[in-house]
TORNU-146621 format. One record per residue: residue in three letters; x, y, z of N, C-alpha, C in turn. Coordinates in pm, whole numbers, plus 50000, padded with zeros to 5 digits. Example, Ala and Ser with C-alpha at 12.3 -4.5 7.8 and 13.67 -1.06 7.14 Angstrom:
% TORNU-146621
ALA513194943150780512304955050780513204967050780 SER512854977550708513674989450714512905000350787 
END
This chain:
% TORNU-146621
UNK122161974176603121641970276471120161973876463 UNK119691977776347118661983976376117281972476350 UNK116121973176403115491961276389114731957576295 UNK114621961976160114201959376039115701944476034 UNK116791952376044117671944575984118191938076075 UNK117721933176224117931918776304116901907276292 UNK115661911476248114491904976171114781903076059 UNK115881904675951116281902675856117081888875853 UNK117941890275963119451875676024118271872076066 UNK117131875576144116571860776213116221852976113 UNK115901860676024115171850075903115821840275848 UNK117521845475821119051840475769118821827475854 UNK118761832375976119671819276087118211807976065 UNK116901810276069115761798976056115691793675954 UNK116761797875872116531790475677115221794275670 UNK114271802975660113231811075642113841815375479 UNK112311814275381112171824475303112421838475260 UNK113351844275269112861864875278111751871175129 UNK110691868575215110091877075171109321888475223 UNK108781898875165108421908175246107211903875267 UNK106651905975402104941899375441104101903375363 UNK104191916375304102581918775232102471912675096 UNK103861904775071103861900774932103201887174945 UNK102581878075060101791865275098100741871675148 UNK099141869575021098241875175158097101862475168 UNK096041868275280095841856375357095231842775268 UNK094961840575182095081833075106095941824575020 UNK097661827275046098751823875029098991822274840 UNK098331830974812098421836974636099971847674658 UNK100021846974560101921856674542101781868074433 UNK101801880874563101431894374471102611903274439 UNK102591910074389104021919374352104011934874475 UNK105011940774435104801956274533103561958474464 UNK103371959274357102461968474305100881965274332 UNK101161947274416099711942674466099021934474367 UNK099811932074232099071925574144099251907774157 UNK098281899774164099151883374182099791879374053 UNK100681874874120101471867474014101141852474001 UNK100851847273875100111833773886101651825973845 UNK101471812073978102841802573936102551796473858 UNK101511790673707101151787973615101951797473523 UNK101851810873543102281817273430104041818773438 UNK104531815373573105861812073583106561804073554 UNK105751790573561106201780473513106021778173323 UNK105181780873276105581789473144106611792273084 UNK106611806473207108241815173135109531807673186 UNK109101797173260110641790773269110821777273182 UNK109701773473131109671764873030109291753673065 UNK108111744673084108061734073118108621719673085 UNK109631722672960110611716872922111871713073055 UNK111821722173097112781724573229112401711673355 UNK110971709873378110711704973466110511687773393 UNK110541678073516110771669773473108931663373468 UNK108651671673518106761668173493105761680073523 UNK106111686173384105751703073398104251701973372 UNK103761691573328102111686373319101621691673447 UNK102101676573539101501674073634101871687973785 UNK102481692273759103141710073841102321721573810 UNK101751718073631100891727173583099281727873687 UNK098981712873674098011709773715097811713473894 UNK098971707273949099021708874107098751725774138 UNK098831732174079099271747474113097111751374062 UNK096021744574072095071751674018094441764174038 UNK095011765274207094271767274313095161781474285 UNK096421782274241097871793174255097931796274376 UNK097881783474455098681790174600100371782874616 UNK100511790674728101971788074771101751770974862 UNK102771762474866102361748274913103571746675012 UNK104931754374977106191749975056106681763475118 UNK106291773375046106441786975093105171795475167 UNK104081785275185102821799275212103111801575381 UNK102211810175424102101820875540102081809275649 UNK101501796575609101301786275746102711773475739 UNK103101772975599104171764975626105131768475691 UNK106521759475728107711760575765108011752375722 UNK109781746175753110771746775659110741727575649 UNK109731727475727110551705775803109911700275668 UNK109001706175556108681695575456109551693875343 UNK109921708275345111071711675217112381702575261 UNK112901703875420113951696775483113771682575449 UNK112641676175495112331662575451112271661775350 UNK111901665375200112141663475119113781661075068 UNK114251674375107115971674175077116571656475106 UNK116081656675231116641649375279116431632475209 UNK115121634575153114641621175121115331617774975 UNK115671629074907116161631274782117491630074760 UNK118241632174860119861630874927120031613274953 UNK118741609474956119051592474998118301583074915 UNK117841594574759117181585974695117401570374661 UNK118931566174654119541557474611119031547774724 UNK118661550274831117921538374929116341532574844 UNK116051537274744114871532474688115021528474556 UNK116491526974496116561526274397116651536074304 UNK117441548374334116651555774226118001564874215 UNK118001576374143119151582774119118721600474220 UNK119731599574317119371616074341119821623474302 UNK120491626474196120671634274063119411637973966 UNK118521631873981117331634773867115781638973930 UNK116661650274073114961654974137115831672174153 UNK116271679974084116571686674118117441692874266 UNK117971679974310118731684374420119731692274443 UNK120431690374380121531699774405121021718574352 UNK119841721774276119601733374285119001734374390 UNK117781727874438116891731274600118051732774690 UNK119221726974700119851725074810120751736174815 UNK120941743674701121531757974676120301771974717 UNK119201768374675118331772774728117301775774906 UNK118301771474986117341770575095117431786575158 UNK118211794575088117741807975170117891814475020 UNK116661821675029116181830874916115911841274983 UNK115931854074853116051869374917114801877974764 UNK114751868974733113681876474610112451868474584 UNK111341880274531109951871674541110091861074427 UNK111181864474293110811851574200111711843074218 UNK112741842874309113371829574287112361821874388 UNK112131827174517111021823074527110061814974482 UNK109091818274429108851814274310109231799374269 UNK110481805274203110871794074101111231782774203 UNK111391784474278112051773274396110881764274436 UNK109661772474476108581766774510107931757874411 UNK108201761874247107621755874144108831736974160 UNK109971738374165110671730874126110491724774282 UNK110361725974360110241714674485108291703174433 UNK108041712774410106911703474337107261698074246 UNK107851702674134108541690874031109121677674116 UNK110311682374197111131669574286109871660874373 UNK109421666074391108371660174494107181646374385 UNK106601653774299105721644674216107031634374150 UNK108521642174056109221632374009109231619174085 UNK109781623574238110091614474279108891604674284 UNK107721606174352106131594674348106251592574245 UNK106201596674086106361591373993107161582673964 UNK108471579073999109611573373994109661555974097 UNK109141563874197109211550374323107891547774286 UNK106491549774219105191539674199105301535474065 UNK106061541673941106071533373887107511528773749 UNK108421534373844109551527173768110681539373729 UNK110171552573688110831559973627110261561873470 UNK110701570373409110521571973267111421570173173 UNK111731551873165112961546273080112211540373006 UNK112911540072906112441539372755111801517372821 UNK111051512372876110631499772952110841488072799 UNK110241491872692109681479572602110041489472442 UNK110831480272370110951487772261109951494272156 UNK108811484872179107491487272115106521487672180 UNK105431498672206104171496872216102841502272183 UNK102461494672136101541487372015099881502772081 UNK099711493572217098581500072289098701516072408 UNK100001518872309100151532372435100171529172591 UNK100741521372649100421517672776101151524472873 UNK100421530172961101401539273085101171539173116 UNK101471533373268100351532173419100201549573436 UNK099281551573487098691561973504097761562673629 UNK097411551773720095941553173759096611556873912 UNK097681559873947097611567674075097421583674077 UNK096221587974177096571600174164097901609174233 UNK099051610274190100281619974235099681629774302 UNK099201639274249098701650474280098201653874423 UNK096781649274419096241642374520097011642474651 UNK098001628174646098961624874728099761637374756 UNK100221642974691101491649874691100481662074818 UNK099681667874766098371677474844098401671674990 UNK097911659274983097931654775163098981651475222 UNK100261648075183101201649275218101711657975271 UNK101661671175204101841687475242101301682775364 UNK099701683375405098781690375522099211680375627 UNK100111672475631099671662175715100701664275813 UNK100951651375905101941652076015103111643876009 UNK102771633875899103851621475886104001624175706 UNK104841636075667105261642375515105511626975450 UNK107161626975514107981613275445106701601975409 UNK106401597175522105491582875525104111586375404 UNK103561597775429102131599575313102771598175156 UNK104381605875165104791609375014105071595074974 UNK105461585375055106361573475006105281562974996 UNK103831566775027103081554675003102741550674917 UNK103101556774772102491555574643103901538974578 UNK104541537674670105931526674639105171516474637 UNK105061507974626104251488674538104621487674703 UNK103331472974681103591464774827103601450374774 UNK103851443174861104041428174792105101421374845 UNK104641406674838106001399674888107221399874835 UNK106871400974685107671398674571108421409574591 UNK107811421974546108731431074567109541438674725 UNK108941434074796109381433974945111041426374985 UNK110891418674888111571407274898113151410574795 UNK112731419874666113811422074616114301434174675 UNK113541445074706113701456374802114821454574934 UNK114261444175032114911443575119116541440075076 UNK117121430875001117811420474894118701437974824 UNK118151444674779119071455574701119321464974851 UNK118841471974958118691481575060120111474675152 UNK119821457975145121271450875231122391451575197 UNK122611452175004123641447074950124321461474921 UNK123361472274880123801486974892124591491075041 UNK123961487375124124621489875307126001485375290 UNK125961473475203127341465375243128521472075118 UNK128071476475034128661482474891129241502974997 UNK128271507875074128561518175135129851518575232 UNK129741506175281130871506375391132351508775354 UNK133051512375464134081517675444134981508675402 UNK134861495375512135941482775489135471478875416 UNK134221480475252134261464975186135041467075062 UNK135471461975009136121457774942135861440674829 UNK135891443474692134891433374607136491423874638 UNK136201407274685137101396874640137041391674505 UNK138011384874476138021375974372138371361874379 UNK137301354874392137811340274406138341332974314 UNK140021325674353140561323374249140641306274250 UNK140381301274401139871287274370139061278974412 UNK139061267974354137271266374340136991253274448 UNK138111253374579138051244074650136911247274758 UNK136511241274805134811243474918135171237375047 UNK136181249275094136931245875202136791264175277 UNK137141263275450136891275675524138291279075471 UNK139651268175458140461276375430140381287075281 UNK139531283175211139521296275071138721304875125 UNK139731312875160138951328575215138021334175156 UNK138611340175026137631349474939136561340374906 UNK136361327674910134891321074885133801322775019 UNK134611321375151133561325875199133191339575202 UNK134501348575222133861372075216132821364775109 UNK132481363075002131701362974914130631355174931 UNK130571346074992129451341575030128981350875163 UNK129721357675187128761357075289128411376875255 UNK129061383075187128931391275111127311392275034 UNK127021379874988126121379074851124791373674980 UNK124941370875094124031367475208123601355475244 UNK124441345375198124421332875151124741323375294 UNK125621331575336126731325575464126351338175610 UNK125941329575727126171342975825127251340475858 UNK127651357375919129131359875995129381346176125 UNK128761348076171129001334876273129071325276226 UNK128371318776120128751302876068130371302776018 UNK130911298376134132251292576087132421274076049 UNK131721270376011131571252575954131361249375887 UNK132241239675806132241235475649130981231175633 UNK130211223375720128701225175719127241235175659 UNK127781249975703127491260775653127541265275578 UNK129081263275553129811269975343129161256175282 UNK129191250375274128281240875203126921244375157 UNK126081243575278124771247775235125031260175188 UNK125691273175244125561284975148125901286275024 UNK126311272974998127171273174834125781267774723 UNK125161256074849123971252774825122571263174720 UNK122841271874822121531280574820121911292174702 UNK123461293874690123651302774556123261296774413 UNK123611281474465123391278474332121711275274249 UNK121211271974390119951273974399119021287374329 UNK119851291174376119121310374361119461312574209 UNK120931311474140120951315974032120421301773925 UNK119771289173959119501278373869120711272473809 UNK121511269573948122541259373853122421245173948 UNK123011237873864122841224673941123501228274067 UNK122781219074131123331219174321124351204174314 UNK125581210074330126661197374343127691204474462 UNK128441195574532128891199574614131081206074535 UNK131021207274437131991217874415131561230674305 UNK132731235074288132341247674214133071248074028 UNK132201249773950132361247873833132801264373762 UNK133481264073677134051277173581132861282773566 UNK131701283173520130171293973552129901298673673 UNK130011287773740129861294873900130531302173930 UNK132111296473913132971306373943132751321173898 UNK132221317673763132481335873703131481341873769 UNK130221334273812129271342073835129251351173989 UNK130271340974058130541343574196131591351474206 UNK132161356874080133211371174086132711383574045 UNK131611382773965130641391873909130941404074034 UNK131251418873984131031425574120129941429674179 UNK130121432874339128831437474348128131447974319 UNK128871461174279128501469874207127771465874074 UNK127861452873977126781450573919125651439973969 UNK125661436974066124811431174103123461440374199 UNK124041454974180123191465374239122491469674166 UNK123221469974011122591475473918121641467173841 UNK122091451973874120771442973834119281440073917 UNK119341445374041118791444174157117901459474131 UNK118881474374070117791482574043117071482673909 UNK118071471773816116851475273708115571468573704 UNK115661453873805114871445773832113321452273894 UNK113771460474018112801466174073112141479673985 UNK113371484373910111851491073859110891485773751 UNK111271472673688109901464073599109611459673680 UNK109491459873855108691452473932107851467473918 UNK108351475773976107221488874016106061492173855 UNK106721492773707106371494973625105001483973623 UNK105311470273612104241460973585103491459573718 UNK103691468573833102491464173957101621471373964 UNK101381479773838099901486073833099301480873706 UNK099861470573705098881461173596098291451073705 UNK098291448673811097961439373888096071440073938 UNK095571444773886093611445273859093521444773716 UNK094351431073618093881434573487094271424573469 UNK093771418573332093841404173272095071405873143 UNK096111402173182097011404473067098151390773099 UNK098731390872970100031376972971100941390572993 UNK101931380373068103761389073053104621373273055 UNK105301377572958106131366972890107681372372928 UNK108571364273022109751373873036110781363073001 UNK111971372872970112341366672821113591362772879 UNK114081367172994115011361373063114681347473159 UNK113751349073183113261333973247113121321573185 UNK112451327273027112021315472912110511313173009 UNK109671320572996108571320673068107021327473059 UNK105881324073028105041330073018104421329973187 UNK103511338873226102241340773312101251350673256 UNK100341345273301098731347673221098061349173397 UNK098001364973403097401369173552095841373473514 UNK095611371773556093951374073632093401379273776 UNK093701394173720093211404973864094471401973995 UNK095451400873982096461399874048096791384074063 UNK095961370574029096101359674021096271350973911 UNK097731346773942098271336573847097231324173778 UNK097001325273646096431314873634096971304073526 UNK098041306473483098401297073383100051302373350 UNK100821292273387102511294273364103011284373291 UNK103381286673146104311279173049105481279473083 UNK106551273273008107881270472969107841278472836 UNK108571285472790108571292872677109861291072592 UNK109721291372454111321292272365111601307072333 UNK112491314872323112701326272263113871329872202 UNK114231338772168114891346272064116491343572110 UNK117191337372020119171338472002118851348372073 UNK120491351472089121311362872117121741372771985 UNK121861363771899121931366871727120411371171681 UNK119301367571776118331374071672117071371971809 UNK117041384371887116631385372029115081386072047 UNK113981379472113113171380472148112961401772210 UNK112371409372129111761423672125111461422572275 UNK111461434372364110521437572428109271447172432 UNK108231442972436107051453072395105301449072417 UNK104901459272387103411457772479102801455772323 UNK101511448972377100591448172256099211441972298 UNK098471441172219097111428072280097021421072161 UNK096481407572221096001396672153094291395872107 UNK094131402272017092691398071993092391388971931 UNK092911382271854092411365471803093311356071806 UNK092981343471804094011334471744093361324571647 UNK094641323971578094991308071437095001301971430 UNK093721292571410093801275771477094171271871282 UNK095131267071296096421262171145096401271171107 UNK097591279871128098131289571066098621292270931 UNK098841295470874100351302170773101461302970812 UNK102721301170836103761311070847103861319270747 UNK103951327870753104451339170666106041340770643 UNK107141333870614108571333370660108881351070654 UNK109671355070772110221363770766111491368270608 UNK111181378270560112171382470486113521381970488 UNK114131380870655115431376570669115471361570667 UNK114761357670703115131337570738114851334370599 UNK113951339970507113551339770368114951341170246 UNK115631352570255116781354770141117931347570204 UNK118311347970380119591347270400119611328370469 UNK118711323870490119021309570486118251298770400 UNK116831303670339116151290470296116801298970153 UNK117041308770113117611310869945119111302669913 UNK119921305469987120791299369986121261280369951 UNK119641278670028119661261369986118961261769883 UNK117921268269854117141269769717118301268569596 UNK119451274369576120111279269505120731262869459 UNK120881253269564121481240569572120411225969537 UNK119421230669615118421224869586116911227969584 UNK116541228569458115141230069421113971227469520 UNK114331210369572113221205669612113121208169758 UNK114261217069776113671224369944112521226269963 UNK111691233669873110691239269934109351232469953 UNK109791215569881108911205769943108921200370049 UNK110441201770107110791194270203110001206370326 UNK110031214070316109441226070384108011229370387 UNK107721222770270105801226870210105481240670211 UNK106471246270147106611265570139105871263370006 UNK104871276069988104331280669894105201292869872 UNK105181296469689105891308469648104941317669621 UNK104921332869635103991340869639104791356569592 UNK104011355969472104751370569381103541379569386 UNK103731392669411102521403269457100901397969515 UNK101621390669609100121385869696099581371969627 UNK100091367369503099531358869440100221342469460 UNK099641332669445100601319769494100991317469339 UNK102731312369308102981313769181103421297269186 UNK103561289869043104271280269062106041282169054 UNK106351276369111107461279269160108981273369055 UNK108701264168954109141253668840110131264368780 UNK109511276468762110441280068623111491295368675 UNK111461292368845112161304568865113761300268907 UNK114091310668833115971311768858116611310668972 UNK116791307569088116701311069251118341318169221 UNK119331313869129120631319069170120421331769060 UNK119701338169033119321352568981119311358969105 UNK118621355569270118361362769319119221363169450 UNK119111374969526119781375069634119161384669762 UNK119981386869849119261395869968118811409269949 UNK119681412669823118811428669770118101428169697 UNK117811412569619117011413269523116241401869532 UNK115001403069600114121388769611112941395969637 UNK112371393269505110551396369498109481389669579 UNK110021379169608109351367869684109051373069771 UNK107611365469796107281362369962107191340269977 UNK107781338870109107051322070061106591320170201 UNK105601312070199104741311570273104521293670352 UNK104941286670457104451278570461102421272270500 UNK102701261870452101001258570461101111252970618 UNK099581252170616099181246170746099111234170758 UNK099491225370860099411213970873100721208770965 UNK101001195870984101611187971081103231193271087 UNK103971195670961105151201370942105401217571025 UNK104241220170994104241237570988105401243371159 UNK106001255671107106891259271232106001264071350 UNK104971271771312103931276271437102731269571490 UNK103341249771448102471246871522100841250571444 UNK100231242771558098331245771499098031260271546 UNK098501267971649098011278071705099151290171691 UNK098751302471682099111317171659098851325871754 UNK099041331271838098441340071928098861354071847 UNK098311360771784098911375071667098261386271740 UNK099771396771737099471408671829100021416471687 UNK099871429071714100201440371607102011445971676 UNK102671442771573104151445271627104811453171481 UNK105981457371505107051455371398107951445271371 UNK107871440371449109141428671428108921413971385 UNK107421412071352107081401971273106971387871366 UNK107041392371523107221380271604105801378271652 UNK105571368571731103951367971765104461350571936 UNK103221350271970103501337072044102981324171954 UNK103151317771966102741303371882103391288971917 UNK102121275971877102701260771915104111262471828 UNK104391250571824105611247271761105231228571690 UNK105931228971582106081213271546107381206871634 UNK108301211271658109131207471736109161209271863 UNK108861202471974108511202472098109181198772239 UNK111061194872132112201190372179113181204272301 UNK112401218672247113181227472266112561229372422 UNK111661227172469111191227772605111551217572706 UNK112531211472665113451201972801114611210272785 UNK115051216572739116101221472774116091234772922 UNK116931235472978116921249173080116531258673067 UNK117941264872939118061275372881117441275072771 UNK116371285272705115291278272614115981291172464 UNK117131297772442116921307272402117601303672226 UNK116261299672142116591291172027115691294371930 UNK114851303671922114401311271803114891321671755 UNK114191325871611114511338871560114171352371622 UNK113271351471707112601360571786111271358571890 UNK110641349971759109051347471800109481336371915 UNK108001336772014108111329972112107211314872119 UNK107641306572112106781291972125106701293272285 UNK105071284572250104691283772415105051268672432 UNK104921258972525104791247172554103191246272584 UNK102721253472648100951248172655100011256972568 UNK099991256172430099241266372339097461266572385 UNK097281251972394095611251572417095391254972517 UNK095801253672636095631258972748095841274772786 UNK096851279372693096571295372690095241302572574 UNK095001289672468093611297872419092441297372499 UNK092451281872583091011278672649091551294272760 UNK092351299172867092181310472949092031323372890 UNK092291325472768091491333672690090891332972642 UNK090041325072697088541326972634087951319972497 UNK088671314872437088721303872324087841290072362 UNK086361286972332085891278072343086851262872339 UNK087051252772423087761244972378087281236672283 UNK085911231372277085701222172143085891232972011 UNK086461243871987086261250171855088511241971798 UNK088711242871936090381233471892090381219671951 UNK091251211471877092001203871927093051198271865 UNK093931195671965095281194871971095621178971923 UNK094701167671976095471158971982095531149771843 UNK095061151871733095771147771660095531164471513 UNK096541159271434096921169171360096271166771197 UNK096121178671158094881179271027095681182670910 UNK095611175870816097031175070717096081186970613 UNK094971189870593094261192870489093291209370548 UNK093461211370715092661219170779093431233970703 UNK092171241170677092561254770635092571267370773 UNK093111279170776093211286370859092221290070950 UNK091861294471047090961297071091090621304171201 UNK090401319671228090621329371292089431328371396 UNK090021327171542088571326571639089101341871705 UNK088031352571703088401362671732088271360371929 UNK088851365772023088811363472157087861371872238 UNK086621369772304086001378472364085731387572402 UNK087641394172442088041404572468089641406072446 UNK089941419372362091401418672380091871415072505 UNK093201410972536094081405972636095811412072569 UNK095581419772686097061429172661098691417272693 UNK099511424272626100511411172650102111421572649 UNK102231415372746103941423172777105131412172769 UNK106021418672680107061408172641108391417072753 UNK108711416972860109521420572948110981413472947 UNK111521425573026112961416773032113441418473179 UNK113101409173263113431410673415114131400473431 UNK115551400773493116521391873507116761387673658 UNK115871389373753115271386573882114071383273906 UNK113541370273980112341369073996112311364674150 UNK111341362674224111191358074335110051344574313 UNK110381335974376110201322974438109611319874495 UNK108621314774607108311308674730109951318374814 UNK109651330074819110581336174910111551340874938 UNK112621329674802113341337574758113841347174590 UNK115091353274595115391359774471116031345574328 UNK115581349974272115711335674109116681347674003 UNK117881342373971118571354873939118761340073785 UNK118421355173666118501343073546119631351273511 UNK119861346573402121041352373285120911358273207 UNK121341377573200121611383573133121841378572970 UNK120951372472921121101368872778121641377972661 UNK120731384272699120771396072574121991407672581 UNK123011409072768123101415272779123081431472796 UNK121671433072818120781445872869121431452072975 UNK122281447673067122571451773202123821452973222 UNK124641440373188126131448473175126541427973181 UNK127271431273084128331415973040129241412573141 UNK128911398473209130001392873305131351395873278 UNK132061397073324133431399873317134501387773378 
END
């Protein structure tokens, strides 16, 4: 064989590049026969940066137009580690379908300078996707609204992705951009166990069909001890006890020593969705942990819960009311720059035609019983001489407005962010709805349980409010806040504890309906 073409197979058998040497010169720029460089900027262009899943940030990495996975000093172990890390994305949560794998992995022996090329462009796509993905969540549509453009942004990828290349430990430099924390350590470890056990060959999902708390009901313990509740060695009713203990613990149901029709359902739930609640969880952990050097509320709507952080420290946690299932607390970003010490309500247009018109129609003097003002093009009208059964849900000119004072639905205080959906945080006159568990009993908007205590941590002088008795005659009154304070209305249906996982209830059904 002649030796152009056994230097040809050696290249075959090393998963080596084929390219011809003079087409890399010592500067690892990519020239043609004819000697001219070919810039991977202008390649990535003609292949469309539509194509790539972060043709920005590929644009940018390439300034220098050198080769990074193909030049004269690399070899093959970073591209390999990559493959490889991308083949097991699902150990981090993530999909390895959406880094270009299956083309790189068709790609490991090339014979032309532009696929070349193109190969080298798209392992940098997979490479930043992925840091993008494991630091901060992925690029899913997070919050239906937002108000302030918010996108973590402040890691440099790039950067990383650069020293990663030069270094000696690829995997470990690429994967450091992943959140640290107990919290998330804690749901991490919790999804990495339950995936191991979902992989295996023997598992198989039980169904527990009764609800006795005995070793003889089999499928109650596979499942407890399945869900990590029970170890393999604890064989003693002692054990299934407390592990029955600690489930119920974990998901917030009463701790009694049998098992009730909720439990039950919840303890048949498969685990295939309990993977998928475990990954959607972690990535609003990764999304919101580069808010952690900033002063913002996150209100999560599955908990019934506000926190008000300060530079990574908790400083103030309500009980919160929020939105039916019939009429759902939004998720979405916004800031708070003032609040309403005695508000207005403004009644929403739906709660306006389709329940207070309806009694209007029966009785007039609703809208005393309510202390609603009527308001025709911005103006307050008297209200005596209007027809109410003239009007209906397609046809109501109205706006009505309640006044401020002791009746009022929002309470003395307003916390008002810029939204579409007409919701905001605010007190409440009714103060009955915060003993309950499950708090999910508004139209949307969210009542706090501690209103003054979230204006005094934003910055709201406290003698400019007070709470403790109520002003039948006080007019509105806007205290603008020192500084905006950004506010995230989230939907995370996992939280962690003092240590452990707090699994709430799919309310809204975002994730997938018990079965």
């Amino acid at each position: 064989m002649p030796a152009g073409r056994s230097f040809f197979m050696l290249l075959l058998l090393m998963n080596t590049v084929i390219i011809n040497p003079f087409q890399i010169i010592a500067q690892n720029t990519v020239t043609n026969y004819a000697g001219y460089t070919i810039s991977l900027r202008d390649q990535l262009n003609k292949i469309g940066t539509n194509n790539f899943y972060h043709g920005k940030m590929v644009y940018e990495f390439y300034e220098e137009n050198e080769l990074k996975w193909f030049s004269s000093y690399s070899n093959s172990a970073n591209r390999n580690n990559l493959l490889n890390l991308l083949a097991n994305a699902d150990l981090y949560a993530l999909n390895p379908g959406s880094y270009h794998y299956t083309f790189l992995e068709a790609k490991k022996v090339l014979t032309n300078i532009e696929d070349t090329i193109n190969a080298e462009l798209f392992y940098t796509d997979a490479a930043l996707s992925f840091m993008h993905d494991l630091a901060y969540g992925g690029d899913y549509n997070f919050v239906q609204y937002n108000a302030v453009k918010y996108h973590p942004d402040n890691l440099d990828l790039i950067s990383a992705l650069r020293l990663a290349l030069t270094s000696k430990n690829f995997v470990g430099n690429l994967i450091r951009v992943e959140p640290t924390g107990d919290k998330y350590n804690c749901l991490k470890q919790e999804y990495v166990r339950m995936l191991a056990l979902y992989k295996r060959q023997d598992f198989k999902d039980v169904v527990i069909r009764s609800k006795e708390v005995k070793l003889s009901n089999v499928n109650l313990v596979i499942k407890l001890r399945q869900l990590g509740y029970l170890n393999e060695a604890d064989t003693t009713i002692k054990g299934l006890a407390a592990a029955l203990e600690k489930f119920q613990r974990q998901y917030l149901l009463p701790v009694q020593s049998s098992i009730k029709d909720y439990s039950l359902k919840i303890l048949n739930e498969p685990i295939e969705h309990k993977l998928e609640a475990l990954r959607w969880n972690i990535r609003w952990y990764r999304w919101l942990n580069l808010m952690k050097d900033r002063k913002f509320i996150s209100i999560n709507i599955p908990a019934n819960r506000l926190t008000f952080f300060d530079s990574g420290i908790t400083k103030l946690e309500s009980r919160m009311v929020v939105g039916k299932t019939s009429t759902p607390t939004p998720t979405l970003i916004s800031e708070i720059k003032n609040v309403i010490y005695y508000p207005y309500w403004n009644v929403p247009y739906s709660i306006a035609t389709k329940e207070i018109l309806p009694v209007l129609k029966r009785n007039r003097g609703y809208l005393q019983v309510l202390d609603l003002e009527v308001l025709y093009k911005g103006n307050v009208i008297a209200s005596s001489g209007i027809n109410w059964s003239a009007y209906s849900v397609s046809n109501f000119p109205f706006r009505l407005r309640q006044r401020p004072g002791c009746n009022n639905s929002l309470g003395r205080l307003k916390f008002d962010f810029d939204n579409p959906y007409h919701v905001y945080i605010h007190d409440t006159n009714v103060k009955l709805g915060f003993l309950a568990k499950r708090r999910f009993f508004s139209h949307g908007c969210m009542r706090v349980e501690k209103p003054f205590e979230l204006a005094v941590a934003l910055g709201v002088p406290p003698e400019k409010i007070d709470l403790s008795e109520c002003l039948e005659d006080k007019k509105p009154e806007i205290i603008p806040l020192p500084k905006a304070v950004a506010v995230f209305v989230i939907y995370a249906t996992i939280d962690v504890v003092n240590g452990e996982l707090q699994w709430h209830d799919d309310e809204y059904h975002k994730i997938r309906k018990l079965k």
